[in-house]
C-alpha positions in Angstrom: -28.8 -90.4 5.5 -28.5 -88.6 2.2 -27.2 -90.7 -0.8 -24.8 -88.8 -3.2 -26.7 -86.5 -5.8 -29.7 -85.9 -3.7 -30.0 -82.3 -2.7 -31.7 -82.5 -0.1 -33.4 -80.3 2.6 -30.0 -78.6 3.9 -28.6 -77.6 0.5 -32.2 -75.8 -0.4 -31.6 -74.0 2.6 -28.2 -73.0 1.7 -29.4 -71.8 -2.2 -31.9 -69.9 -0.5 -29.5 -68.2 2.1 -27.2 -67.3 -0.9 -30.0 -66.1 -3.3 -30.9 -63.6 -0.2 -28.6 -61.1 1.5 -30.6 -59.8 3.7 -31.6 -63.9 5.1 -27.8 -63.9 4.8 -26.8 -60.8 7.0 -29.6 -62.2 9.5 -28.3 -65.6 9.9 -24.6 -64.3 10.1 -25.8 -61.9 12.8 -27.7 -64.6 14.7 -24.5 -66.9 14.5 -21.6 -64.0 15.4 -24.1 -63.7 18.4 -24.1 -66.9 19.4 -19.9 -67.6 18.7 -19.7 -64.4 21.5 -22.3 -65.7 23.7 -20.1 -69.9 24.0 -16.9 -68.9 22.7 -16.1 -65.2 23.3 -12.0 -65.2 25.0 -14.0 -64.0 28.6 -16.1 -67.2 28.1 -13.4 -70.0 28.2 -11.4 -67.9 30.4 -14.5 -68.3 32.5 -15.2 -72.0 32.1 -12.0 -74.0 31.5 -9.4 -71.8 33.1 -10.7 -73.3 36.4 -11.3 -76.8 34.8 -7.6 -76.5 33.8 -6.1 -75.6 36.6 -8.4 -78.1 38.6 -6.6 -81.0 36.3 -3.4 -79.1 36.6 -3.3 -79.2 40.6 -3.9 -82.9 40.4 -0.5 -83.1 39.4 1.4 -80.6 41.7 4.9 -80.0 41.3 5.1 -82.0 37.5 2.4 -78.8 36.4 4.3 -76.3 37.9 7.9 -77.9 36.1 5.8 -77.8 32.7 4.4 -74.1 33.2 7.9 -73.2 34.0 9.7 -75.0 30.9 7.0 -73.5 28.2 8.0 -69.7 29.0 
């Protein structure tokens, strides 16, 4: 744990990253890559769609009265 005032390891980092666009466009490249690799829409259609509608068939008709009510 860092104390307040000490600059530590992850704020030299960040200087450097700002004092560098080209590290910059690199690293916001690398993390846009990895957002649309976990978090792209087709993603968590993909993964929690199912997992949803697993949870949601656990409750039958009570789901099917709350889909109908939020349109």
């Amino acid at each position: 744990m860092q104390h307040p005032g000490e600059a530590g390891p992850a704020v030299a980092r960040a200087a450097k990253l700002l004092e560098d666009p080209e590290q910059w466009r690199d690293s916001a490249e690398r993390n846009y890559e990895i957002g649309r690799r976990h978090f792209s829409f087709a993603v968590v259609r993909e993964r929690f769609l199912p997992l949803i509608a697993s949870v949601a068939s656990c409750y039958g008709d009570e789901a099917a009265a709350m889909r109908a009510s939020s349109r």
